[in-house]
PDB file of N, CA, C and O in Angstrom:
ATOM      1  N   UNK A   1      76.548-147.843 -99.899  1.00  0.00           N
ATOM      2  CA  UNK A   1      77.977-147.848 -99.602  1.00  0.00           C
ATOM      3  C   UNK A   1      78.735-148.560-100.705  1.00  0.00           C
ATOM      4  O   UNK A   1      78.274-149.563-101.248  1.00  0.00           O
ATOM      5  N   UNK A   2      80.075-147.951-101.077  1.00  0.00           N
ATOM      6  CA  UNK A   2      80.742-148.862-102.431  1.00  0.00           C
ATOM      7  C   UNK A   2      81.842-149.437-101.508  1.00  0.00           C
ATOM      8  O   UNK A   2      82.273-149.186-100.383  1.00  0.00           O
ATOM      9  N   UNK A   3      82.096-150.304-102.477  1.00  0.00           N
ATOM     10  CA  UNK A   3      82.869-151.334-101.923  1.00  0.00           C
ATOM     11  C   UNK A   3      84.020-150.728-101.171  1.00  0.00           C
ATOM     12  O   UNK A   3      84.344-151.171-100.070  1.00  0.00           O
ATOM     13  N   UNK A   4      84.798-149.475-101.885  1.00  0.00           N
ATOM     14  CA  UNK A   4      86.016-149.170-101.475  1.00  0.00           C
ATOM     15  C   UNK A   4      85.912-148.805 -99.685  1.00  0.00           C
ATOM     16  O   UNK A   4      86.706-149.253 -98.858  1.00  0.00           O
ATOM     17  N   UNK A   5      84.487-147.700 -99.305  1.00  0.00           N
ATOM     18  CA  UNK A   5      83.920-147.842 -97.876  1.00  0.00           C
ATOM     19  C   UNK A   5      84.677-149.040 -96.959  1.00  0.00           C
ATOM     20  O   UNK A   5      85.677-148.838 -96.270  1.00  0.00           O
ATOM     21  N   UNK A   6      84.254-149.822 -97.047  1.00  0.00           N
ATOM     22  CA  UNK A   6      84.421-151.085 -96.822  1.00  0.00           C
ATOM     23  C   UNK A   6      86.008-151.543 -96.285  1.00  0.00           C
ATOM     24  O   UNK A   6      86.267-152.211 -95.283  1.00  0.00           O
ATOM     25  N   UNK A   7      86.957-150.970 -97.268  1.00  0.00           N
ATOM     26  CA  UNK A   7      88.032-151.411 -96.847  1.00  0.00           C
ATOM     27  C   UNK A   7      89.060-150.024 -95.823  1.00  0.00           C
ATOM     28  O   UNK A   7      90.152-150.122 -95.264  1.00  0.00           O
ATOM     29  N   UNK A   8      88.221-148.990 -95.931  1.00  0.00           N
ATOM     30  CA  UNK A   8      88.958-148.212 -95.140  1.00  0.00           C
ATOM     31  C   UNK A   8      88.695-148.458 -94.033  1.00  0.00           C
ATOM     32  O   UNK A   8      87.749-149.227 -93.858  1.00  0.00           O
ATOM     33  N   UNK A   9      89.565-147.797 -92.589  1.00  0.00           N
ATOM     34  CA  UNK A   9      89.748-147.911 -91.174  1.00  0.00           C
ATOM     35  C   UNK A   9      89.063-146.849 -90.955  1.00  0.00           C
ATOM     36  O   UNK A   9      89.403-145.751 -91.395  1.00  0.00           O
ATOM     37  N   UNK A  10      87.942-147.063 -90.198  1.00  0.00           N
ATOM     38  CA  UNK A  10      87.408-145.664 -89.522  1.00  0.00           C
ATOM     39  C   UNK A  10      88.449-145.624 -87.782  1.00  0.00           C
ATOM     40  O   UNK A  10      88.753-146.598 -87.093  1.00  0.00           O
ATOM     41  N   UNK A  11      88.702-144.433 -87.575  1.00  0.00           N
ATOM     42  CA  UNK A  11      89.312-144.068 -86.493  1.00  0.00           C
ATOM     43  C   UNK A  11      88.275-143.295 -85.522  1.00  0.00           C
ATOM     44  O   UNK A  11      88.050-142.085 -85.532  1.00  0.00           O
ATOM     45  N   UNK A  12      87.578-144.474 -84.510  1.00  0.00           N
ATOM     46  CA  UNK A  12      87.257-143.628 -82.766  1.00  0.00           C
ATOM     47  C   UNK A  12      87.602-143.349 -82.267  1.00  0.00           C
ATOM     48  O   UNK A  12      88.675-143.894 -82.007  1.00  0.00           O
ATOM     49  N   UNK A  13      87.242-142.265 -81.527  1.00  0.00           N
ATOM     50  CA  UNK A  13      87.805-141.357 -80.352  1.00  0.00           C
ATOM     51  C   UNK A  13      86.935-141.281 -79.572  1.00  0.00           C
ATOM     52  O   UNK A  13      85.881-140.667 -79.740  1.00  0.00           O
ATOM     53  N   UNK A  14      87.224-141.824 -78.727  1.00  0.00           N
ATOM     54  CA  UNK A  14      86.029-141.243 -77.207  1.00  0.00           C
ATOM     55  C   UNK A  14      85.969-140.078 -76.945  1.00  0.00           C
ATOM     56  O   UNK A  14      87.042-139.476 -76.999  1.00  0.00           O
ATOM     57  N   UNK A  15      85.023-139.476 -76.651  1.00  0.00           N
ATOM     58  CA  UNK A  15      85.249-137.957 -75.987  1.00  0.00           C
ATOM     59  C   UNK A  15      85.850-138.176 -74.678  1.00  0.00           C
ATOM     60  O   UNK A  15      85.461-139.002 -73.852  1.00  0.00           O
ATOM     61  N   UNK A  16      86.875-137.331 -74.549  1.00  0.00           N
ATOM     62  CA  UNK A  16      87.797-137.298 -73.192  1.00  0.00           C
ATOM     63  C   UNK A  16      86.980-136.859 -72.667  1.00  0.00           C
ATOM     64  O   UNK A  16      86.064-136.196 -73.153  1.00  0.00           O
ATOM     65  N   UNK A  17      87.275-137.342 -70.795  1.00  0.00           N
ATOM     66  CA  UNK A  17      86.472-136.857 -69.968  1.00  0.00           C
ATOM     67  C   UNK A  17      86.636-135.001 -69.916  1.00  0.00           C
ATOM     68  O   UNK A  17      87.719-134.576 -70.318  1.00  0.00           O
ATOM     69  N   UNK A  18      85.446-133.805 -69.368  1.00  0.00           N
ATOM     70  CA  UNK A  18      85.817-132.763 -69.796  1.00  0.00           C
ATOM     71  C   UNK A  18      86.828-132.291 -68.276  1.00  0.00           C
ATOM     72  O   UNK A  18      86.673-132.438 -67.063  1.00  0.00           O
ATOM     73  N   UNK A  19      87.901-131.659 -69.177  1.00  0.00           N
ATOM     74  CA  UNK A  19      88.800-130.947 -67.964  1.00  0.00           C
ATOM     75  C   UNK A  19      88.109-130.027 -66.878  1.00  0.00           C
ATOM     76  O   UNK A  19      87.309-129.160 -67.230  1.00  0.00           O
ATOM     77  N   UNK A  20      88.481-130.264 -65.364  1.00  0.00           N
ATOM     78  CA  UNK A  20      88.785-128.992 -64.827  1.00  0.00           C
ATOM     79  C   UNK A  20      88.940-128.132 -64.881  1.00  0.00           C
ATOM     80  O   UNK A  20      89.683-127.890 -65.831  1.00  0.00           O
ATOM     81  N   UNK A  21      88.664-127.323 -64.368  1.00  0.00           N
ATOM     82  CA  UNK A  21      89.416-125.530 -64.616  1.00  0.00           C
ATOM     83  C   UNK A  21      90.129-126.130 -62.627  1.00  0.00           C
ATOM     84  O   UNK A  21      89.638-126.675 -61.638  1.00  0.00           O
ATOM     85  N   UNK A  22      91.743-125.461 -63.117  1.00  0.00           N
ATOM     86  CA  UNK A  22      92.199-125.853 -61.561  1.00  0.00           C
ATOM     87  C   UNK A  22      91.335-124.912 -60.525  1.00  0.00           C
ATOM     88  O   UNK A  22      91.626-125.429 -59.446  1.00  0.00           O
ATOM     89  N   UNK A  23      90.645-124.073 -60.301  1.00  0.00           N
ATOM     90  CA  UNK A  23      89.933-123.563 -59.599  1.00  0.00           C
ATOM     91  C   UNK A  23      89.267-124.277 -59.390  1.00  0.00           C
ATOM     92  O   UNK A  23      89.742-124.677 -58.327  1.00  0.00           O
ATOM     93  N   UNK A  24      88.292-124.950 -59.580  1.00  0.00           N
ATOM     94  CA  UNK A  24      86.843-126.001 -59.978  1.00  0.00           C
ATOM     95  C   UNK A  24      87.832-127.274 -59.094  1.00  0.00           C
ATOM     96  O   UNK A  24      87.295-128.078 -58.333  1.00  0.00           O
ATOM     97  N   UNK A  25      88.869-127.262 -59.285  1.00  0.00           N
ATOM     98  CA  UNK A  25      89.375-128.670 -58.746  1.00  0.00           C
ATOM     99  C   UNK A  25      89.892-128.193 -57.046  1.00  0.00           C
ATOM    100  O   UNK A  25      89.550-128.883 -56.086  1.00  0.00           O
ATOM    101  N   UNK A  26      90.430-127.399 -56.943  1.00  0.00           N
ATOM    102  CA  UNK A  26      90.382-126.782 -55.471  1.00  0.00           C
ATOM    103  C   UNK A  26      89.591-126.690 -54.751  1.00  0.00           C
ATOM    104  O   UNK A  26      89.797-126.906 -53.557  1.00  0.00           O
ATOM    105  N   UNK A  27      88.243-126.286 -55.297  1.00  0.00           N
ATOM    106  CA  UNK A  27      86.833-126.280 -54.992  1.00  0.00           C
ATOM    107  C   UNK A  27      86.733-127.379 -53.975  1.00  0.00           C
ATOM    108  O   UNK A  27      86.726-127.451 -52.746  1.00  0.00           O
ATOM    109  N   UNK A  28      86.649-128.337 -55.151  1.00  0.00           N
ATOM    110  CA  UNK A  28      86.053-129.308 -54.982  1.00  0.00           C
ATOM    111  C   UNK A  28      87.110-130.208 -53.927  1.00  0.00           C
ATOM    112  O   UNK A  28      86.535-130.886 -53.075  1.00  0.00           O
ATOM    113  N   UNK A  29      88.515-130.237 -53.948  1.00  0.00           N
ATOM    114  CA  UNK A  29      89.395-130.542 -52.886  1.00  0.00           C
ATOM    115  C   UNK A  29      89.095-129.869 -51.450  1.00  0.00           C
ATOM    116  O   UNK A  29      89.264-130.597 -50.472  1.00  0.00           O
ATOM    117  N   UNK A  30      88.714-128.698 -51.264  1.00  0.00           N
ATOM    118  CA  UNK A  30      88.537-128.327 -50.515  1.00  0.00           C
ATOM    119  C   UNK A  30      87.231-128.658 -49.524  1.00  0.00           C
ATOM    120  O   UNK A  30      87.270-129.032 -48.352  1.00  0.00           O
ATOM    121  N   UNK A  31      86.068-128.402 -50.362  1.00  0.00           N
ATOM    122  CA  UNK A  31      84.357-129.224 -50.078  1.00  0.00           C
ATOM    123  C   UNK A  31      85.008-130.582 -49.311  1.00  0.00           C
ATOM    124  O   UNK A  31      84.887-130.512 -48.088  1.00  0.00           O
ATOM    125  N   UNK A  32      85.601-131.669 -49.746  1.00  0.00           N
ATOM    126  CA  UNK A  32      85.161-132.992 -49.759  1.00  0.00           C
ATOM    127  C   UNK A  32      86.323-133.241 -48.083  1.00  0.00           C
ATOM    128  O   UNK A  32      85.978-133.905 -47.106  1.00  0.00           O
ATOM    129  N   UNK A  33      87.860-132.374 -48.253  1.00  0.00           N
ATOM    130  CA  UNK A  33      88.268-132.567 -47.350  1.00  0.00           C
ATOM    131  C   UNK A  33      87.623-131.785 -45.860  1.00  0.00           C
ATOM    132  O   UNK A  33      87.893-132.127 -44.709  1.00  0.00           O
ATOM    133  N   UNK A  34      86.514-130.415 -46.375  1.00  0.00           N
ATOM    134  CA  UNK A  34      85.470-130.082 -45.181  1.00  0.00           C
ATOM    135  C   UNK A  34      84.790-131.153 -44.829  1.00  0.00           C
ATOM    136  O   UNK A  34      85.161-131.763 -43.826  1.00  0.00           O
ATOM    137  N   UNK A  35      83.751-131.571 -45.510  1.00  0.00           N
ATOM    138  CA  UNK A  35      83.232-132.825 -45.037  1.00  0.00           C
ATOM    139  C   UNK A  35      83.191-133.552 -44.090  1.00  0.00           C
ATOM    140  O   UNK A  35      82.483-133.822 -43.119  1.00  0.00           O
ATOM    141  N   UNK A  36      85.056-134.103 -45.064  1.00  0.00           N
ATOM    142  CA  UNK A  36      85.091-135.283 -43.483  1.00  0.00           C
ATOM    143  C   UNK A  36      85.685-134.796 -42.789  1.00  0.00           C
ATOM    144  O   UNK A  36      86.693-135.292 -42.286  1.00  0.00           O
ATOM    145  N   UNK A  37      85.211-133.599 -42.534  1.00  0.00           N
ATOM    146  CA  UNK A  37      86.206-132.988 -41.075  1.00  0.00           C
ATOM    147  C   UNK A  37      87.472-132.612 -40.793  1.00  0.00           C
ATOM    148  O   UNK A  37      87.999-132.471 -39.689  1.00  0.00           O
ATOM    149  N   UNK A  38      88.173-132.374 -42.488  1.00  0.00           N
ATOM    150  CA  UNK A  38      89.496-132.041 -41.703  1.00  0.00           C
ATOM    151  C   UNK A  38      89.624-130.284 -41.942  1.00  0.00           C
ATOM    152  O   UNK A  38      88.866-129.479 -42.485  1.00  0.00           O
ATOM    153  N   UNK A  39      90.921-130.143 -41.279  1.00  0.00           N
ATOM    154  CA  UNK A  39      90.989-128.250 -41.801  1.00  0.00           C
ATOM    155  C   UNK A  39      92.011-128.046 -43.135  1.00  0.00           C
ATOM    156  O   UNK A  39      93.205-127.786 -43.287  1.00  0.00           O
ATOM    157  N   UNK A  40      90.999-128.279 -43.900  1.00  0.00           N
ATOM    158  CA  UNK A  40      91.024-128.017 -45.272  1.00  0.00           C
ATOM    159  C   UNK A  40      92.182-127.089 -45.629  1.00  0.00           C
ATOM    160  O   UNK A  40      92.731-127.533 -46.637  1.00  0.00           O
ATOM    161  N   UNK A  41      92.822-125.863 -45.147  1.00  0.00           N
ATOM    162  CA  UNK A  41      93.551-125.035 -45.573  1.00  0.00           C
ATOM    163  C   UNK A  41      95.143-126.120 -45.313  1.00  0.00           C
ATOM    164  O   UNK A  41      95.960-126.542 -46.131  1.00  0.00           O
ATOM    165  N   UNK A  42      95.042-126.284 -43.677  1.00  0.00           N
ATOM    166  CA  UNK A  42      96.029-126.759 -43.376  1.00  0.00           C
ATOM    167  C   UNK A  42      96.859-128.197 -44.356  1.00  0.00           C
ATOM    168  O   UNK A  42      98.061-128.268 -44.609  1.00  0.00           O
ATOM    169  N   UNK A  43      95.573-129.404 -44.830  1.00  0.00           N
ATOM    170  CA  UNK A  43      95.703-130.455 -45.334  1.00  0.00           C
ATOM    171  C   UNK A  43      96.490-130.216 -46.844  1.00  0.00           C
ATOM    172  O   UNK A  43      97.542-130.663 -47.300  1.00  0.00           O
ATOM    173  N   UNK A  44      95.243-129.102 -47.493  1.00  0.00           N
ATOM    174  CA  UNK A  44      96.161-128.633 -48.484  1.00  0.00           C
ATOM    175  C   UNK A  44      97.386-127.881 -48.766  1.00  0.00           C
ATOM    176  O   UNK A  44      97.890-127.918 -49.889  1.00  0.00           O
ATOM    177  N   UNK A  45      97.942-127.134 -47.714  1.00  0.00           N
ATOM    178  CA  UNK A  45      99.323-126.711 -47.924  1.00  0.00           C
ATOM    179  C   UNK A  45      99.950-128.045 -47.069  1.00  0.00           C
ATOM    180  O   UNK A  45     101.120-127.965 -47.443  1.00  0.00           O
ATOM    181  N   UNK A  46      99.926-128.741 -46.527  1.00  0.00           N
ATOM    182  CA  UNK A  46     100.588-130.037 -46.380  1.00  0.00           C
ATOM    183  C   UNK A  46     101.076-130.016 -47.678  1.00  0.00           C
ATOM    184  O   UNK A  46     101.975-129.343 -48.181  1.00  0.00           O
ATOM    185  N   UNK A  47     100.072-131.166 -48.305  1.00  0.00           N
ATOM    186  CA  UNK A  47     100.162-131.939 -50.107  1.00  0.00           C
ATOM    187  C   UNK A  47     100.738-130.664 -50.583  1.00  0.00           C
ATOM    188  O   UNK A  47     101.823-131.039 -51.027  1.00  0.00           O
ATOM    189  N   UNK A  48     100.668-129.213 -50.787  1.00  0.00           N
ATOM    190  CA  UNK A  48     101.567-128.335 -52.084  1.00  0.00           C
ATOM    191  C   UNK A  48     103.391-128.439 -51.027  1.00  0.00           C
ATOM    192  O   UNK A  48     104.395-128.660 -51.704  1.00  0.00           O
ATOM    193  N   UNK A  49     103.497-128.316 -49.980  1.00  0.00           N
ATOM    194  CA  UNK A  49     104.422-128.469 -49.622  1.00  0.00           C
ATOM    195  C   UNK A  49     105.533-130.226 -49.533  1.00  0.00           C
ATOM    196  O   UNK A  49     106.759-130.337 -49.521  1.00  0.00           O
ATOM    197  N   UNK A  50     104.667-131.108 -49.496  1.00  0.00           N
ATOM    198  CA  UNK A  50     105.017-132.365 -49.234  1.00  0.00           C
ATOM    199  C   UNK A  50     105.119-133.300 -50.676  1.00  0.00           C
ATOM    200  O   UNK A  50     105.711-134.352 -50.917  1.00  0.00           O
ATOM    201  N   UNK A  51     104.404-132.560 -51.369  1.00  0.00           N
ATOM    202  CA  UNK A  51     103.996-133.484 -52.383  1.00  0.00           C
ATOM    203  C   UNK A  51     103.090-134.876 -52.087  1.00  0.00           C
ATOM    204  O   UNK A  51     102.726-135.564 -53.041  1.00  0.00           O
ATOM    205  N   UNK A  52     102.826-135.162 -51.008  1.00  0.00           N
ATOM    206  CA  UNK A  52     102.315-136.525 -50.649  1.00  0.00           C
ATOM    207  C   UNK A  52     100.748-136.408 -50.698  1.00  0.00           C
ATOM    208  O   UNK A  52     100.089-135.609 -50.033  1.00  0.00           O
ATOM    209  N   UNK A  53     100.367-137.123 -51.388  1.00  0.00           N
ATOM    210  CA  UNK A  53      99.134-136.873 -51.970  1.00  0.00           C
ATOM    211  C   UNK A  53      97.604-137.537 -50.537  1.00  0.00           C
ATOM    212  O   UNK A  53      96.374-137.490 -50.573  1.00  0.00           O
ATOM    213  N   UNK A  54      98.609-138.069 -49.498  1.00  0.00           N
ATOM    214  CA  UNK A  54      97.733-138.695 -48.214  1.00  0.00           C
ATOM    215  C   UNK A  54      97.449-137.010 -47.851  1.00  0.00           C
ATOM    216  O   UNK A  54      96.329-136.707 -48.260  1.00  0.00           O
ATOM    217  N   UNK A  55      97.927-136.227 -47.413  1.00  0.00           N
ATOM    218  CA  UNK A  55      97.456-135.232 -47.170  1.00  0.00           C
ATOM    219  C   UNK A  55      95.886-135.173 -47.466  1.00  0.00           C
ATOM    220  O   UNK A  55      95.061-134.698 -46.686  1.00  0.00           O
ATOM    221  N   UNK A  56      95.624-135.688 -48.619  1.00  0.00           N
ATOM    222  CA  UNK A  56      93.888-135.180 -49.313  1.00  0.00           C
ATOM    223  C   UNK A  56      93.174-136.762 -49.368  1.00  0.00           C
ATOM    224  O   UNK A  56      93.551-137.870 -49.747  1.00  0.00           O
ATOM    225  N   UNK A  57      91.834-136.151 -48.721  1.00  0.00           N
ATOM    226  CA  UNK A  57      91.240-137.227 -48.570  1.00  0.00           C
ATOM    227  C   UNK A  57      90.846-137.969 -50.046  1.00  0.00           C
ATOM    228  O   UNK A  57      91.044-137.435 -51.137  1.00  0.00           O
ATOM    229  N   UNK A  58      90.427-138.907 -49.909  1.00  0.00           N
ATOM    230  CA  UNK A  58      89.941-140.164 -51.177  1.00  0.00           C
ATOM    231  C   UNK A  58      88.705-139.933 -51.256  1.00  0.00           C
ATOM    232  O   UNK A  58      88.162-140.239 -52.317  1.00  0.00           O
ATOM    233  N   UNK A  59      87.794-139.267 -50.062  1.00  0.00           N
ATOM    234  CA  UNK A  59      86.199-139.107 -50.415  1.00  0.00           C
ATOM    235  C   UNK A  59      85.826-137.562 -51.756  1.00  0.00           C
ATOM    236  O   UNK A  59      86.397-136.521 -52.080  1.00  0.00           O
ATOM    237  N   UNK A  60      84.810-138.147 -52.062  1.00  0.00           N
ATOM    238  CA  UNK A  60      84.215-137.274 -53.444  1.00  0.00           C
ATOM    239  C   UNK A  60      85.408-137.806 -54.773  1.00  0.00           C
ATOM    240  O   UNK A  60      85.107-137.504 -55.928  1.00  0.00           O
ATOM    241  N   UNK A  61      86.331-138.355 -54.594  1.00  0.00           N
ATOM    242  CA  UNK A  61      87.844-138.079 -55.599  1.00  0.00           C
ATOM    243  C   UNK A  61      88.379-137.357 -55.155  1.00  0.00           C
ATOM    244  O   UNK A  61      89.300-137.285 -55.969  1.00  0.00           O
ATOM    245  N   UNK A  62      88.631-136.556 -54.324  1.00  0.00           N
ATOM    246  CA  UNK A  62      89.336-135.691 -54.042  1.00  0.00           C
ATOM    247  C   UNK A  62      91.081-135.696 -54.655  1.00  0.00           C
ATOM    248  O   UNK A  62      91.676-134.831 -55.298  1.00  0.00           O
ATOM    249  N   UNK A  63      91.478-136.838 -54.223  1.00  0.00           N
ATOM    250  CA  UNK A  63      92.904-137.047 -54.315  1.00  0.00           C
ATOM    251  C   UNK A  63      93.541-137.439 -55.650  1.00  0.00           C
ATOM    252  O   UNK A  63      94.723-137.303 -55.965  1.00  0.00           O
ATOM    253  N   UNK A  64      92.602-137.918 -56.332  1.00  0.00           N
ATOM    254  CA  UNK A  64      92.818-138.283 -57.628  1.00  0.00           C
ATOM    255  C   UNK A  64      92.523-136.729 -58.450  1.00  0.00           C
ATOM    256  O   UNK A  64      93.196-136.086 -59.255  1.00  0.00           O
ATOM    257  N   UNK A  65      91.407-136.540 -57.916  1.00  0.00           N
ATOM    258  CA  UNK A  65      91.927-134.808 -58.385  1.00  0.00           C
ATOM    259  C   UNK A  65      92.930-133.744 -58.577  1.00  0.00           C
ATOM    260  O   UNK A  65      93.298-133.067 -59.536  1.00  0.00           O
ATOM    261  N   UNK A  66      93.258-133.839 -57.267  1.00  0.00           N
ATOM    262  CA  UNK A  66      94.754-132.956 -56.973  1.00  0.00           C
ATOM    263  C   UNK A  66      95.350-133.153 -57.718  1.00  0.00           C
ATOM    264  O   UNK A  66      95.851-132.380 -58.536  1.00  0.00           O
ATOM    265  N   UNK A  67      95.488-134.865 -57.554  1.00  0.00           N
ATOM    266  CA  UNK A  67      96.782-135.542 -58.503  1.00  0.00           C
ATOM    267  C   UNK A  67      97.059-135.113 -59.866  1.00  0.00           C
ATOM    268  O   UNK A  67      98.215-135.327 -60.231  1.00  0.00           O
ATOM    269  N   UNK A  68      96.166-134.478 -60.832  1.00  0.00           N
ATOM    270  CA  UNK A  68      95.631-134.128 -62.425  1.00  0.00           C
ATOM    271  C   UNK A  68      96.604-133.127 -62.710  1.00  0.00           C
ATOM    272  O   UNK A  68      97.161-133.048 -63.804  1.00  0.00           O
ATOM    273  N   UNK A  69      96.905-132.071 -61.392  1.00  0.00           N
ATOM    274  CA  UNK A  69      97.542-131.322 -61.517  1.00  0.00           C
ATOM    275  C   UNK A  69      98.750-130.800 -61.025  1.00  0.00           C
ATOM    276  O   UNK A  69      99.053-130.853 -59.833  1.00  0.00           O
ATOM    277  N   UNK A  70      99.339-130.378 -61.760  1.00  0.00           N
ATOM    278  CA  UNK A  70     101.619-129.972 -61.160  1.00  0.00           C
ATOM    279  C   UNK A  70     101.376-129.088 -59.856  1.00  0.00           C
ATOM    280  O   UNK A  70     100.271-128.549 -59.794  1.00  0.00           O
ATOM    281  N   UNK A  71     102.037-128.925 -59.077  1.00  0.00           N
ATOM    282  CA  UNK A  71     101.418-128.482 -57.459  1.00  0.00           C
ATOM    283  C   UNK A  71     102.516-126.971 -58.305  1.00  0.00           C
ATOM    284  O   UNK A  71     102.280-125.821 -57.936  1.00  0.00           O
ATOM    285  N   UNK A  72     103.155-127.127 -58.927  1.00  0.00           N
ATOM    286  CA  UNK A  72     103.603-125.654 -59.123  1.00  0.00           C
ATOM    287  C   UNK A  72     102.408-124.638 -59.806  1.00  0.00           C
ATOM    288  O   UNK A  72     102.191-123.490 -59.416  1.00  0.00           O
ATOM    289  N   UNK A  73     101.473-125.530 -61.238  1.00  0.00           N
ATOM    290  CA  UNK A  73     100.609-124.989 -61.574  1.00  0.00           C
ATOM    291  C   UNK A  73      99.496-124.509 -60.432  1.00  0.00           C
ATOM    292  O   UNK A  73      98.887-123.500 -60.789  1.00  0.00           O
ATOM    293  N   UNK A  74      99.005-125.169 -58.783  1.00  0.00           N
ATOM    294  CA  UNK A  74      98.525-124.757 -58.227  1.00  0.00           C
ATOM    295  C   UNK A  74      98.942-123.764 -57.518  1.00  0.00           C
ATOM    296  O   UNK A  74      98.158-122.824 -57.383  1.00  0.00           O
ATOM    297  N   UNK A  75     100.360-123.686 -56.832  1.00  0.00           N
ATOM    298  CA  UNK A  75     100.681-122.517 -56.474  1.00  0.00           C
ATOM    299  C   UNK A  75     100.172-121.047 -57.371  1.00  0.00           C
ATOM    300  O   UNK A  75      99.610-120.059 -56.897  1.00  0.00           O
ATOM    301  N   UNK A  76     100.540-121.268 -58.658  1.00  0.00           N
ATOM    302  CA  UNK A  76     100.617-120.434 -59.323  1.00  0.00           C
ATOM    303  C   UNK A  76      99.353-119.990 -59.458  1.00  0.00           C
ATOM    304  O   UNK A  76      99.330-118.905 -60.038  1.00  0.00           O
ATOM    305  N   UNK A  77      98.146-120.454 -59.111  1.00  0.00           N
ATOM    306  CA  UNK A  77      96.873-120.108 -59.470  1.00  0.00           C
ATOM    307  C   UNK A  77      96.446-119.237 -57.780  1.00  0.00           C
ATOM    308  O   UNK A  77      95.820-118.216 -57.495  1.00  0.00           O
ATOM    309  N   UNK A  78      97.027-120.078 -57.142  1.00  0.00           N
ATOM    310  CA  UNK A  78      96.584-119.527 -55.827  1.00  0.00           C
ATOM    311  C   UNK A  78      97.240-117.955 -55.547  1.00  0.00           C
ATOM    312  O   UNK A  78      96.684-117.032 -54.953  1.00  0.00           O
ATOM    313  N   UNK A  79      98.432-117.964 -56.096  1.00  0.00           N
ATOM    314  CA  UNK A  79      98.974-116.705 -55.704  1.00  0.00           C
ATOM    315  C   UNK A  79      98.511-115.542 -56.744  1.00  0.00           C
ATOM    316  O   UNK A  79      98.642-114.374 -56.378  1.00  0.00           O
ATOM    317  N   UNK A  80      97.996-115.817 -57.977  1.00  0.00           N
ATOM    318  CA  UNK A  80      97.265-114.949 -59.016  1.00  0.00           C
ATOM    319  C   UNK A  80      95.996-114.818 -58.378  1.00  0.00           C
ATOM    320  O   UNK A  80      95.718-113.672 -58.025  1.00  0.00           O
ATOM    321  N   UNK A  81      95.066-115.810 -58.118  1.00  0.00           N
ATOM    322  CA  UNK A  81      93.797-115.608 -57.178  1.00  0.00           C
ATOM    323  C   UNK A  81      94.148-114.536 -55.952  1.00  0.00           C
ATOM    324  O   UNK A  81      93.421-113.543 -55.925  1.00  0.00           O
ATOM    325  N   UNK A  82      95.092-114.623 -55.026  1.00  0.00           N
ATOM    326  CA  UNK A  82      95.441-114.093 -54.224  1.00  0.00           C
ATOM    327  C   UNK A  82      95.477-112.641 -54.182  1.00  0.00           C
ATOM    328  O   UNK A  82      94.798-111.902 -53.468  1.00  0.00           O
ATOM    329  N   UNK A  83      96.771-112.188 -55.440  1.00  0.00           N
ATOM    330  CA  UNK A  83      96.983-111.066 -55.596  1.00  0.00           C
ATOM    331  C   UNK A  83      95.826-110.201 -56.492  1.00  0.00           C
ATOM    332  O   UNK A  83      95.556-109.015 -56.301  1.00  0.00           O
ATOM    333  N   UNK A  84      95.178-111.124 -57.565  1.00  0.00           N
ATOM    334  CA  UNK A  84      93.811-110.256 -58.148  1.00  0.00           C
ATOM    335  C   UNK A  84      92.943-109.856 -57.237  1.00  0.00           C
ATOM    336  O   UNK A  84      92.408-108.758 -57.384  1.00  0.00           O
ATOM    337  N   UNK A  85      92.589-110.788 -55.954  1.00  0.00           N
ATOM    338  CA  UNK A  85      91.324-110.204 -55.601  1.00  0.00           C
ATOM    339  C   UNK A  85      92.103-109.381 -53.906  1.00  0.00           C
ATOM    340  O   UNK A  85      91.406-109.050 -52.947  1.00  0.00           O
ATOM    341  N   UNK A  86      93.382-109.255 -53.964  1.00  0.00           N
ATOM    342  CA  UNK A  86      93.609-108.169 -52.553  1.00  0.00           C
ATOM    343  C   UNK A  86      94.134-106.906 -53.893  1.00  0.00           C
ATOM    344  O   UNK A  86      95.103-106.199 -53.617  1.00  0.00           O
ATOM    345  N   UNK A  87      93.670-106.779 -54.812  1.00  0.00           N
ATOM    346  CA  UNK A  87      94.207-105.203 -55.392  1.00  0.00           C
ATOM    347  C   UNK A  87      93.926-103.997 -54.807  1.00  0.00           C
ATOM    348  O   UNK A  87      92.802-103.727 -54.383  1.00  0.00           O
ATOM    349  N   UNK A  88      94.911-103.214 -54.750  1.00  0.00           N
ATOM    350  CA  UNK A  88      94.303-101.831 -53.932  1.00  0.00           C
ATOM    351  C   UNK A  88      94.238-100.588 -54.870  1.00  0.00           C
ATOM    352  O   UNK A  88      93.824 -99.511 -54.440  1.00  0.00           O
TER     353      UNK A  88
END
């Protein structure tokens, strides 16, 4: 190594944790609020309608999940999911 080495700044970067796909995160909102027993469909259109993130349970992460993402970007996935797979 020469001296000049020495005086430069190396710059780290952690690898960010890897993203979701919002599907993968619904999933998984959905699993954790089955679990503990609640009705999963209902809890989650609560939280897209309420914004209030108690709607979704805290077990698995669940809620910190949701949270990652704009409830408009979820609408928007749900109603593309929706309409791709009822095509006639």
């Amino acid at each position: 190594m020469s001296h000049d080495s020495f005086e430069q700044t190396m710059m780290f970067q952690a690898k960010e944790e890897e993203e979701m796909a919002t599907s993968e995160i619904l999933q998984a909102v959905y699993q954790a609020l089955k679990e503990k027993g609640y009705n999963p469909i209902n809890q989650m259109v609560g939280y897209l309608l309420s914004g209030d993130p108690a709607y979704i349970t805290s077990h698995n992460n669940a809620r910190n999940l949701i949270r990652k993402l704009e409830r408009d970007d979820l609408l928007e996935e749900l109603v593309r999911h929706y309409l791709e797979s009822n095509k006639k």
